[in-house]
VEXTIRO-328220 format. One record per residue (C-alpha): residue number from 1; x negated, y, z. Coordinates in Angstrom, 3 decimals, padded with zeros to 6 digits. Layout:
<atoms>
+------+----------+----------+----------+
| tipa |     east |    north |       up |
+------+----------+----------+----------+
|  NUM |        X |        Y |        Z |
...
+------+----------+----------+----------+
</atoms>
This chain:
<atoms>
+------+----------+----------+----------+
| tipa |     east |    north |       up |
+------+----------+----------+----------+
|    1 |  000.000 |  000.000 |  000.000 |
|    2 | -001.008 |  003.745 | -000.704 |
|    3 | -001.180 |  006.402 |  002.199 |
|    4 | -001.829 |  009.697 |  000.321 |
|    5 | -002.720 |  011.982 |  003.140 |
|    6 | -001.563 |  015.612 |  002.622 |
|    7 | -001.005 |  018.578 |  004.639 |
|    8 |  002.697 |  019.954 |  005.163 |
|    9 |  002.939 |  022.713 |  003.015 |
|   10 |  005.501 |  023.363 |  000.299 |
|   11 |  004.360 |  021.879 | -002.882 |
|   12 |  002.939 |  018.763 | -001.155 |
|   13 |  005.837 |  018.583 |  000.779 |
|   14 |  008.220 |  018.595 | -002.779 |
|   15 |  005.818 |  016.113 | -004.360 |
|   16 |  006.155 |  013.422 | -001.346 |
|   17 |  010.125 |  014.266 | -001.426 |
|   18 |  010.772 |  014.296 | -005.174 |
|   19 |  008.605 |  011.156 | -005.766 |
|   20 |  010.513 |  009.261 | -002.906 |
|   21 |  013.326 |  008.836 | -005.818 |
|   22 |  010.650 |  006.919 | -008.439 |
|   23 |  008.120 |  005.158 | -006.038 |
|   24 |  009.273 |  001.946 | -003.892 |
|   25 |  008.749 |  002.195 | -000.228 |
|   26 |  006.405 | -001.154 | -000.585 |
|   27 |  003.861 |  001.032 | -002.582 |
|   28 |  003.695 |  004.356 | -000.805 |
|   29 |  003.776 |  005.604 |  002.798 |
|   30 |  002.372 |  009.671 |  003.090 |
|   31 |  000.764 |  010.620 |  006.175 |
|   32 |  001.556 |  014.101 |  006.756 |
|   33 | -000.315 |  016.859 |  008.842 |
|   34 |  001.935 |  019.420 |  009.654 |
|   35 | -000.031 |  023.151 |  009.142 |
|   36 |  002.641 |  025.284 |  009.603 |
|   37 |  004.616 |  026.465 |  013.103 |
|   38 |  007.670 |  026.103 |  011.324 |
|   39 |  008.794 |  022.516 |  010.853 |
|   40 |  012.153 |  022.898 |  009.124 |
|   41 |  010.938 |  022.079 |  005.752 |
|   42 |  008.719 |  019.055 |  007.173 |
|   43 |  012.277 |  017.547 |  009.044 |
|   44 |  014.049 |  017.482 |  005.369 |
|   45 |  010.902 |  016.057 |  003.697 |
|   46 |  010.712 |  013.118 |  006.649 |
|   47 |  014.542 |  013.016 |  005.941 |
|   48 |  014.542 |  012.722 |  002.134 |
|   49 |  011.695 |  010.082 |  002.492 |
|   50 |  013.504 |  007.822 |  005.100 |
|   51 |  016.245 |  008.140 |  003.046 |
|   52 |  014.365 |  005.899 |  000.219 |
|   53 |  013.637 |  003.705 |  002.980 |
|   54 |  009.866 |  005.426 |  003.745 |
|   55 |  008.881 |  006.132 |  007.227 |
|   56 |  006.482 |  008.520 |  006.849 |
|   57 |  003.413 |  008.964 |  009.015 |
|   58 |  003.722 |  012.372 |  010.928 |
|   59 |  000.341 |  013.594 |  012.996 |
|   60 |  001.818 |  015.045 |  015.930 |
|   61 | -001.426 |  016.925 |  017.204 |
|   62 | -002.727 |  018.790 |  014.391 |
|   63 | -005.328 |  020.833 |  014.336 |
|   64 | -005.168 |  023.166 |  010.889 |
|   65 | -003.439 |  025.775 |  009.500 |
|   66 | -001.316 |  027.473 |  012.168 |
|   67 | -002.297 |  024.891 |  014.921 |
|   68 | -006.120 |  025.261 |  014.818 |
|   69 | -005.328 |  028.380 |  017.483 |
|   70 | -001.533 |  026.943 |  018.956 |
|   71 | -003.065 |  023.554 |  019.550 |
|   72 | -000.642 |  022.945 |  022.636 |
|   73 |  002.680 |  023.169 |  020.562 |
|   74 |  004.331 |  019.668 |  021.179 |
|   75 |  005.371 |  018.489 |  017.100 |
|   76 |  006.912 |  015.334 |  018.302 |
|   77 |  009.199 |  016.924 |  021.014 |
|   78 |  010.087 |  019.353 |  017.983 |
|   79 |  010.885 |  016.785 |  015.393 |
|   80 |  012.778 |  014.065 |  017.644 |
|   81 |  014.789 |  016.927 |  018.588 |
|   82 |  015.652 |  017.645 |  015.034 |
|   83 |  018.686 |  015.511 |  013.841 |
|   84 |  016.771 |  015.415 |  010.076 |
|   85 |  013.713 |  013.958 |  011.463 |
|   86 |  014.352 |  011.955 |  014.641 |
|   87 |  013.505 |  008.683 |  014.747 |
|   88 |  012.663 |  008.644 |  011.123 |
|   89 |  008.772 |  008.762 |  011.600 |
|   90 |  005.786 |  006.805 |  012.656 |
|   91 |  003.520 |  009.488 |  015.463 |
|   92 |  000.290 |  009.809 |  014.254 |
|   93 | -002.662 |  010.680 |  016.772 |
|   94 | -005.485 |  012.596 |  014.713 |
|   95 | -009.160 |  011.993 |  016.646 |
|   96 | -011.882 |  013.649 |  015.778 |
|   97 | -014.761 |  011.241 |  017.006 |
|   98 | -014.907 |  008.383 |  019.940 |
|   99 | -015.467 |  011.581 |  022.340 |
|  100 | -012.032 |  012.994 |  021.882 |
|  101 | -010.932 |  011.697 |  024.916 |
|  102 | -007.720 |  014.181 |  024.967 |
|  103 | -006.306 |  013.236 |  021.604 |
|  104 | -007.013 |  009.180 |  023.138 |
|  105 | -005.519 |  010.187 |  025.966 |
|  106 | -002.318 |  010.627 |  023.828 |
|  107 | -001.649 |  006.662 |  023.430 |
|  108 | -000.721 |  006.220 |  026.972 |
|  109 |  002.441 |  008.086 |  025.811 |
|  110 |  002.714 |  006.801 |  022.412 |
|  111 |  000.735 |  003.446 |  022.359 |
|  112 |  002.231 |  001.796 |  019.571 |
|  113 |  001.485 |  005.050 |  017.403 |
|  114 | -000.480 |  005.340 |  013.868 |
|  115 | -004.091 |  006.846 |  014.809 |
|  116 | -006.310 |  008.624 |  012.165 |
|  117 | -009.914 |  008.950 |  012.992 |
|  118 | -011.660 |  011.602 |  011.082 |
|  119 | -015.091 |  010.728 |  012.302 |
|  120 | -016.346 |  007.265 |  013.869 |
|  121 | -014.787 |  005.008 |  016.411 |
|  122 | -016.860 |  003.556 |  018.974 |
|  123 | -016.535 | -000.195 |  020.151 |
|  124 | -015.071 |  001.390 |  023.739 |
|  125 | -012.020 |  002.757 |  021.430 |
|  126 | -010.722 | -000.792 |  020.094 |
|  127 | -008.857 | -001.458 |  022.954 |
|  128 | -007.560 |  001.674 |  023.301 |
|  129 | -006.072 |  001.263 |  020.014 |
|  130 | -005.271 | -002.507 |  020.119 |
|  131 | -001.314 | -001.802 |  019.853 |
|  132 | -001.630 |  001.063 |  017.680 |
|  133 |  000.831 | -000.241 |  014.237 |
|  134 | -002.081 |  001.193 |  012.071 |
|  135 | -005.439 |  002.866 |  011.924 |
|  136 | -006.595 |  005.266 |  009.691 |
|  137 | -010.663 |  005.302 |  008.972 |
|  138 | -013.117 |  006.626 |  007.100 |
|  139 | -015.572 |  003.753 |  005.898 |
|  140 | -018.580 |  006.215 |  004.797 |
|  141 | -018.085 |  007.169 |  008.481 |
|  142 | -017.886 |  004.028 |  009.896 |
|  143 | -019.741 |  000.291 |  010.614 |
|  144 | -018.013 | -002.455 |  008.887 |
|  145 | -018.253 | -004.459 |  011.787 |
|  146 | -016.627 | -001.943 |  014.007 |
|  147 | -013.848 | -001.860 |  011.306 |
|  148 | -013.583 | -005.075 |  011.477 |
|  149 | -011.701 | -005.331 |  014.718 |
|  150 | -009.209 | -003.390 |  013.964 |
|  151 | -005.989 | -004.992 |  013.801 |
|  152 | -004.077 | -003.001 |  011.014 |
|  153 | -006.754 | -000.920 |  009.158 |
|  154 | -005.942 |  001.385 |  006.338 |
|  155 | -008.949 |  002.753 |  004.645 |
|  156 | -008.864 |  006.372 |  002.932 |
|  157 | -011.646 |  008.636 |  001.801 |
|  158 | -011.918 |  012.056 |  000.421 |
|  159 | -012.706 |  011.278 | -003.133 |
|  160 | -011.941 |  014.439 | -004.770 |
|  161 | -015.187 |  016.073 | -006.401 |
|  162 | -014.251 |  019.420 | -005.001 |
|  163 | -015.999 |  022.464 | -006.825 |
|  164 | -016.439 |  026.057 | -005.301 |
|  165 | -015.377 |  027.514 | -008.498 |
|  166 | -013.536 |  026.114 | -010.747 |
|  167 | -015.559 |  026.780 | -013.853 |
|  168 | -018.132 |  024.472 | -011.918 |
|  169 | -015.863 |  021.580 | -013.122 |
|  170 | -017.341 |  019.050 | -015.892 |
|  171 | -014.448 |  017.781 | -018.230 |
|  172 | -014.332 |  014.522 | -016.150 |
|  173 | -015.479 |  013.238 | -012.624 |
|  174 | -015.628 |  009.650 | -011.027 |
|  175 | -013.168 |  009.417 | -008.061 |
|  176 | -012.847 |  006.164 | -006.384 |
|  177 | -012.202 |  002.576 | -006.780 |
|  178 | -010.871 |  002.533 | -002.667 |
|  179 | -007.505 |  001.273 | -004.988 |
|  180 | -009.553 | -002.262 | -005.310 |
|  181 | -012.324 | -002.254 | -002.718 |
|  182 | -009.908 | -002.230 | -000.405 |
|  183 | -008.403 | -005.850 | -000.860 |
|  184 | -011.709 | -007.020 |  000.210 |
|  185 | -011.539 | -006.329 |  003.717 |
|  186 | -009.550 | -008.729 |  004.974 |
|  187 | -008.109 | -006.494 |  007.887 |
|  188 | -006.941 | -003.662 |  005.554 |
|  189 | -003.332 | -003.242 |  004.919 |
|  190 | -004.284 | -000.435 |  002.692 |
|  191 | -006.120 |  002.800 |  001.153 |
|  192 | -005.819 |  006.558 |  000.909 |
|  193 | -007.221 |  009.453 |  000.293 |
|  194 | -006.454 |  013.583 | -000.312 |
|  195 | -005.196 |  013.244 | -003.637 |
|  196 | -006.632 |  015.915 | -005.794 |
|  197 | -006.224 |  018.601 | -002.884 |
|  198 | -008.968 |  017.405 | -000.529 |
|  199 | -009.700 |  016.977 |  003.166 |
|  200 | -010.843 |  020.352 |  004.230 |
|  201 | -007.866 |  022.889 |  004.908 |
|  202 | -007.371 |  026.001 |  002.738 |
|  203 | -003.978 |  028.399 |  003.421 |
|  204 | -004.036 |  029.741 |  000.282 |
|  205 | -006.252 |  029.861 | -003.291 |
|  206 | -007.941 |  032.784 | -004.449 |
|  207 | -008.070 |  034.791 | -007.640 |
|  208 | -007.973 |  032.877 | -010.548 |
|  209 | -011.214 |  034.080 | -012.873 |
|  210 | -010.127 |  030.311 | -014.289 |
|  211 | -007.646 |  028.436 | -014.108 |
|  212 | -008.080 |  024.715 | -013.606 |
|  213 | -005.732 |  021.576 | -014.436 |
|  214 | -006.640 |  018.344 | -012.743 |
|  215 | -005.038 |  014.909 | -013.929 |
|  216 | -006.432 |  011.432 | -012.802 |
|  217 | -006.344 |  008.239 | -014.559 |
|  218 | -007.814 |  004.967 | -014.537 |
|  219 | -010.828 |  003.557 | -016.761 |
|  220 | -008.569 |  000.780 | -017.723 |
|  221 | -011.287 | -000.213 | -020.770 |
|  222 | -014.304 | -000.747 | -018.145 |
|  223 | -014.396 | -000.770 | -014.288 |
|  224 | -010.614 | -000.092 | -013.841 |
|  225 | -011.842 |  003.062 | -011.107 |
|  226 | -010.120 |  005.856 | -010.952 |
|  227 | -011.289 |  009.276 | -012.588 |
|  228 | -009.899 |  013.024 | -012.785 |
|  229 | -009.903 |  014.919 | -016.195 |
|  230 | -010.568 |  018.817 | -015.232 |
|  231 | -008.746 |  020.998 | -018.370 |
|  232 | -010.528 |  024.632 | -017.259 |
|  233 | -009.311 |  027.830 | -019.215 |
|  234 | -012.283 |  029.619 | -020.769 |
|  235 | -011.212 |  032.790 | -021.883 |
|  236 | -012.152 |  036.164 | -019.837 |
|  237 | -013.746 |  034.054 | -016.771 |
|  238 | -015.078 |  036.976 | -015.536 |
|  239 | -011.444 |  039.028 | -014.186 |
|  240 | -008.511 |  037.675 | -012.879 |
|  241 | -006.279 |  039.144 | -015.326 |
|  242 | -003.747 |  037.190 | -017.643 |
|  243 | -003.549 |  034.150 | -015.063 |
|  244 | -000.106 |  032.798 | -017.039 |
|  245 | -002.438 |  032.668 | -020.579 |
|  246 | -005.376 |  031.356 | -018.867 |
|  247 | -002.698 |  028.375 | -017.463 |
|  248 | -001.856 |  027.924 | -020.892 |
|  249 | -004.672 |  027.398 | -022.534 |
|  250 | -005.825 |  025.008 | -020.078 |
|  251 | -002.572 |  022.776 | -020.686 |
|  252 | -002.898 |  023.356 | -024.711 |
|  253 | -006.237 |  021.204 | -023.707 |
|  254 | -004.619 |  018.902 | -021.448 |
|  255 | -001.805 |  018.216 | -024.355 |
|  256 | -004.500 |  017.346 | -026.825 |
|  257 | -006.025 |  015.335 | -025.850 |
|  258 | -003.226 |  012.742 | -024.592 |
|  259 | -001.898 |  013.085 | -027.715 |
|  260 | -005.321 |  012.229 | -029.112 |
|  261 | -005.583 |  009.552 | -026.074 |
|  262 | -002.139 |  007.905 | -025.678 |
|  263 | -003.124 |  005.319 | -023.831 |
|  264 | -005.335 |  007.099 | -020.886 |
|  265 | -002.834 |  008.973 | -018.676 |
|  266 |  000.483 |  007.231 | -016.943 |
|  267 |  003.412 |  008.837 | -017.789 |
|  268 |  004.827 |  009.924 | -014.639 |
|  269 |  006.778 |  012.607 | -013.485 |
|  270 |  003.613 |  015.041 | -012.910 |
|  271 |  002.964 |  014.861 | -016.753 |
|  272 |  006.505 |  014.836 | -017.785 |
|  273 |  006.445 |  018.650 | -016.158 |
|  274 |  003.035 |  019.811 | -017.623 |
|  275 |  004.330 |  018.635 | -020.951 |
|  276 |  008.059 |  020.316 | -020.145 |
|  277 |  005.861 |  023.899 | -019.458 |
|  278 |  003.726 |  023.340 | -022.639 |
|  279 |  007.059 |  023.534 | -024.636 |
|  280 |  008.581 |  026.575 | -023.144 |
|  281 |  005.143 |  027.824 | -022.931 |
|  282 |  006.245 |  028.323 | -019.739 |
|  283 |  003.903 |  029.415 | -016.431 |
|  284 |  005.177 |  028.558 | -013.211 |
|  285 |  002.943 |  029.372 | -011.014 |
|  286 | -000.918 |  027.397 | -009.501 |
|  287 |  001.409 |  026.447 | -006.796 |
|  288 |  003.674 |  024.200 | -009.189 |
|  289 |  000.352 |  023.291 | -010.779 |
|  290 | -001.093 |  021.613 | -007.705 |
|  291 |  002.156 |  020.150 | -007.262 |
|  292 |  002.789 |  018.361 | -010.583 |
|  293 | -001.119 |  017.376 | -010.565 |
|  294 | -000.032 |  016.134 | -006.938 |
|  295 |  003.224 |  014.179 | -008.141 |
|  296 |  001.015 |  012.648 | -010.940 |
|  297 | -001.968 |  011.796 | -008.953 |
|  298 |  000.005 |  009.828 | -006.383 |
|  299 |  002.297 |  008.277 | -009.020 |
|  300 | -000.493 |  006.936 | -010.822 |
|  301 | -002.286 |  005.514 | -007.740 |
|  302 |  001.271 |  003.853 | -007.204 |
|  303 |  001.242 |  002.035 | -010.385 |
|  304 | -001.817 | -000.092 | -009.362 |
|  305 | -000.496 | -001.640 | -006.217 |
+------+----------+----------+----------+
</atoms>
């Protein structure tokens, strides 16, 4: 099973709802890190997905966005008081390392909860989290022998070649093949990763000197690993002006060449909307962009389990 981790902000939010409809609840289960004070929008997301028979995996002491400085503010008391979202979530416990004793601390409430370790896990933690119903973990963070004894592992990384700029991109970068590794450990009941967003936390994108268009696929003629095709605008880099043309020629790219490559990209519902705004030659915003890279990203991982 895929657990695409995101952050609970609007467009990821839409793209876990709206693909909830297409994707069977035995393929994909979002973990979700709330980032915003206001959990309204999160409640009807959780309620949407149990409503295709998801759970979704909710981290109830999150540290980003608005919580990094209102770290007290008690998300599962919030959402089980909700009538959208109670009872229609897994608690997730977020740990930074094996010395974040306060976030451990929060299994003698909620023992049976999902934990996500962001950093390693010492041998003294496995019985902490011996009745946890899954555990999140890094394995370029971790020993395989201390993953090993964990009862319900799910593996993620952040595969996402993330560039400062996005001229920086190259038309194509290597992602991961976490999709097939996985099934090797015998302990793993699954994989995720960031999709095409990333781990580190950013409220909002900059100017856009160009404007960038990422869409993963698989190799399906060699290793069968995933990649991500980056279609970059190239006109007036330098200023931030015409943002809507610079979209467009970056999807006039993207069009061409799966028209001239058929059989490359899925077709899910994240294409299905790129090529919808290439024939109104329509802009509708980065945010939508993300999103319907999002919705196609996740879709895509889908179709290999």
């Amino acid at each position: 099973m895929y657990y695409p981790i995101i952050k609970a902000k609007r467009h990821e939010l839409k793209a876990a709802s709206q693909l909830s409809s297409v994707i069977g609840s035995n393929k994909f289960r979002p973990v979700i890190e709330p980032v915003n004070l206001g959990l309204a929008p999160l409640a009807k997301t959780i309620d949407a997905l149990s409503s295709a028979s998801i759970i979704p995996i909710v981290v109830i002491n999150p540290t980003q966005g608005d919580y990094s400085s209102s770290p007290a503010i008690d998300v599962y008391f919030q959402l089980q008081n909700n009538k959208s979202s109670a009872n229609k979530f897994l608690p997730c416990i977020k740990v930074k390392n094996s010395y974040d004793l306060a976030s451990l601390q929060l299994l003698d409430k909620h023992p049976t909860a999902a934990v996500y370790f962001e950093s390693n896990i010492s041998a003294s933690s496995i019985a902490k989290i011996s009745e946890s119903q899954l555990v999140l973990a890094n394995p370029q963070k971790n020993e395989a022998e201390i993953l090993s004894k964990i009862k319900s592992l799910v593996l993620y990384t952040d595969s996402f070649a993330k560039k400062k700029r996005n001229a920086d991109y190259d038309d194509v970068s290597f992602y991961s093949n976490l999709h097939a590794t996985y099934k090797q450990v015998s302990n793993a009941i699954g994989f995720g990763d960031f999709t095409i967003m990333g781990e580190e936390y950013s409220g909002s994108g900059g100017p856009a000197y160009v404007v960038a268009i990422h869409v993963s696929h698989i190799e399906k003629n060699n290793s069968n690993a995933m990649y991500v095709r980056h279609f970059c605008s190239t006109s007036d880099s330098l200023i931030t002006a015409n943002t809507p043309g610079k979209y467009l020629e970056a999807l006039k790219d993207l069009v061409a060449f799966d028209k001239s490559n058929p059989w490359v990209l899925d077709r899910t519902i994240g294409l299905k909307e790129f090529y919808s705004s290439y024939e109104q030659s329509h802009f509708p915003g980065l945010g939508l962009v993300k999103e319907m890279s999002i919705k196609h990203h996740i879709q895509t991982t889908c179709n290999l389990c």
